[in-house]
C-alpha positions in Angstrom: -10.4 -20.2 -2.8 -8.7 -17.5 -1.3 -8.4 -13.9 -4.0 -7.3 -11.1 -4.6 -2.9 -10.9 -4.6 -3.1 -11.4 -8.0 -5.6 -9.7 -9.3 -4.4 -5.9 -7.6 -1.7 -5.6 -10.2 -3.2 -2.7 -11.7 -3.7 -0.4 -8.9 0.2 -0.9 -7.9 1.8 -0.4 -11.3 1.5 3.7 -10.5 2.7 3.2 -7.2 5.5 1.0 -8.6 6.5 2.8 -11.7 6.6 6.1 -9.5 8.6 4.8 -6.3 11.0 3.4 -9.1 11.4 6.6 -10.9 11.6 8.2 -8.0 14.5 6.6 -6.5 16.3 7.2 -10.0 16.0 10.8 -9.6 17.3 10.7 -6.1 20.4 8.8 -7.1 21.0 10.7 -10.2 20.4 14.3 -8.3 22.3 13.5 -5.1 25.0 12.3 -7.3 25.1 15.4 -9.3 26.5 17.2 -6.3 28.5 16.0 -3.3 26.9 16.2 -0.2 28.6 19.3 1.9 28.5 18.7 6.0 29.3 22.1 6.4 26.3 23.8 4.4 23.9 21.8 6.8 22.8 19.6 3.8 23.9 16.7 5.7 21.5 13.6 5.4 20.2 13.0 8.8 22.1 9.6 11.0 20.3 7.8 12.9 21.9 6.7 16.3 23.3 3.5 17.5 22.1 2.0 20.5 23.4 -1.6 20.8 20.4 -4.0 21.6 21.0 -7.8 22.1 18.6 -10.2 20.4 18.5 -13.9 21.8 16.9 -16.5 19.1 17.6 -20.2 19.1 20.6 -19.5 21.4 21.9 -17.3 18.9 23.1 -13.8 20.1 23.2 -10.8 17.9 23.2 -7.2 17.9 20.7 -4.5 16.2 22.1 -1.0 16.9 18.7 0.1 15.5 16.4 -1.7 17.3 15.0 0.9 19.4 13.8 2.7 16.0 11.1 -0.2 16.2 7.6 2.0 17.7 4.6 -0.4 17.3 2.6 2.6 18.6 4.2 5.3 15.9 4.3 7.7 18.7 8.0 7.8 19.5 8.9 11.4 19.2 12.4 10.8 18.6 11.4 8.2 15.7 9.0 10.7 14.1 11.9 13.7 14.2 14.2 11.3 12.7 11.1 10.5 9.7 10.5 14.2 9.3 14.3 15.0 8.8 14.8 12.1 6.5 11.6 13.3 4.4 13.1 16.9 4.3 16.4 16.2 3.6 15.0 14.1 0.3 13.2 16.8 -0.6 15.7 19.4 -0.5 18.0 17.5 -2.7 15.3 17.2 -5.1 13.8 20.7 -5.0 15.4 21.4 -8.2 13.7 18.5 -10.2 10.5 19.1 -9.2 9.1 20.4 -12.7 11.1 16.8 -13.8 8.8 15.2 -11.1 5.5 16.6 -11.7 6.2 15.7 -15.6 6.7 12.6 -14.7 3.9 11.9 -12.5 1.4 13.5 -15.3 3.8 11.4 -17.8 2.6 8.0 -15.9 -1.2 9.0 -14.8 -2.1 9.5 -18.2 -0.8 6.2 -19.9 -2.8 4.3 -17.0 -6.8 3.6 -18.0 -9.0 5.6 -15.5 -11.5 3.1 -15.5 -10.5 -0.9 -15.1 -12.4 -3.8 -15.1 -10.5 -7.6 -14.1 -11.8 -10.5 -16.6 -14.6 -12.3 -14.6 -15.0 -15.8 -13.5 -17.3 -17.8 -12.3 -16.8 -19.7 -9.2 -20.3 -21.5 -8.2 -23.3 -19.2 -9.2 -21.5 -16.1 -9.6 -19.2 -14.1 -11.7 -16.2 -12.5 -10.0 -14.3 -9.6 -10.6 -12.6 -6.0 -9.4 -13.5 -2.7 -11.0 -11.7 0.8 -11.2 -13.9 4.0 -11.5 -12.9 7.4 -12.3 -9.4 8.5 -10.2 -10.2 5.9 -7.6 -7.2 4.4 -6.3 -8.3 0.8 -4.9 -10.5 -1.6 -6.8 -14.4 -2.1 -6.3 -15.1 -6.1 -5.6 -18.2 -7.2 -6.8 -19.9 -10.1 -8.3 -22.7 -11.1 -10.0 -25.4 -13.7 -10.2 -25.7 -16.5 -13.0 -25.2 -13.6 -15.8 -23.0 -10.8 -16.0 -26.0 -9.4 -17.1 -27.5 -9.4 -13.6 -27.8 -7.0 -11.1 -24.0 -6.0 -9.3 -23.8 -7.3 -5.7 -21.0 -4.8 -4.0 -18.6 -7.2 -1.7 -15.7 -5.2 -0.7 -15.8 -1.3 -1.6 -12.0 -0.8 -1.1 -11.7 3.0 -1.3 -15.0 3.4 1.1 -12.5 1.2 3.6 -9.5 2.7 2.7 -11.1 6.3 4.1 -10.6 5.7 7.6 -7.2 4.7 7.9 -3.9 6.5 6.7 -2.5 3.2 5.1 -5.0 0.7 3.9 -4.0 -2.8 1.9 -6.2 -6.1 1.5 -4.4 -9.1 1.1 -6.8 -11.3 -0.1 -10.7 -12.5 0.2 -12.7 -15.7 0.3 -16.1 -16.6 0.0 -17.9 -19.7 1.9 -19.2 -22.3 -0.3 -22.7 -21.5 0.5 -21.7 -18.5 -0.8 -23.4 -15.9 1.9 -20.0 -15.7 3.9 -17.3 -13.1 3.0 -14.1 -13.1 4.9 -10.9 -10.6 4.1 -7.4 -10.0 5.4 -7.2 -6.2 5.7 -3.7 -4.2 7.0 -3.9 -0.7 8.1 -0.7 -0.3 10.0 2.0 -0.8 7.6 3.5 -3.8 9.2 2.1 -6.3 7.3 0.4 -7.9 10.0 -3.4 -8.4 8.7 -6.7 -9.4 10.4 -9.7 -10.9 9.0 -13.6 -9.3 8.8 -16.3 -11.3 8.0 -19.3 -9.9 6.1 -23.0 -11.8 5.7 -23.2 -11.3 2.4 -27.1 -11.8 2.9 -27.1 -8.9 5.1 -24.1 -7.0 4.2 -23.7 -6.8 8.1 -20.0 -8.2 9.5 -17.1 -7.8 12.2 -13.6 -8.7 12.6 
């Protein structure tokens, strides 16, 4: 049985209520004032650079396609990002009282600490746990009881540490139950690999 998409709802409602409030502001602030060329508020324009794609016989043209950078190295890409992110944030500079009430509006509807129903699959009780201002879920389980002792499988924020961006996709366990394997992301481009943990151990790899 493969977990875990349904079961991160909670730690993406902040990210989701914010990034949708967020892009109200924008609209409603950069409407509240055209945009003027001439006082060098201009929103930065990418370039075009026709690139032909071949699929199935099928020709067509991307005139972005050399903003794709695998590597996230291109320094005409990250110039681009950097103007884009300053640009947005000098049209919003003057709702950022609005945005910080906001943000505290949000944080403090949302329970600091979360626990997921748990159910039992073979011998053990599953389920994810939030502690304190921790952003990704704990995954743990526990053994005939949820009495027993917690046995730690995936500690997200521990993982989430090394990496800039950080998302699992979901996790399985073998029916022998010792076997853990997860799809983790920590490039952004949704492509995810798979690590294995001996749950006996606690020892893995991808």
């Amino acid at each position: 049985m493969i977990r875990g998409a349904g079961r991160r709802a909670h730690g993406n409602v902040l990210r989701s209520a914010i990034s949708a409030a967020m892009l109200v502001i924008l609209v409603s602030g950069c409407g509240a004032q055209r945009v003027d060329d001439k006082s060098g508020n201009a929103p930065p324009v990418a370039r075009k650079s026709p690139h032909e794609l071949l699929t199935h016989g099928h020709s067509r043209i991307d005139n972005y396609y050399w903003m794709r950078d695998d590597t996230r190295t291109d320094p005409e890409i990250i110039a681009h990002l950097e103007a884009e992110n300053a640009y947005t944030e000098s049209r919003l500079a003057h709702l950022a009282s609005v945005r910080s009430d906001l943000y505290l509006e949000l944080t403090g509807r949302l329970s600091k600490d979360y626990d997921t129903v748990p159910y039992r699959d073979g011998k053990y009780f599953y389920y994810q746990r939030y502690a304190n201002d921790a952003e990704y879920p704990i995954y743990a389980r526990r053994k005939g009881s949820l009495q027993s002792p917690e046995e730690v499988l995936i500690d997200a924020n521990m993982l989430a540490a090394e990496s800039d961006y950080f998302s699992i996709g979901g996790y399985a366990v073998s029916p022998d139950e010792r076997w853990l394997a997860y799809s983790l992301d920590t490039q952004a481009r949704g492509i995810y690999f798979i690590r294995f943990v001996d749950l006996s151990t606690n020892k893995g790899g991808a």
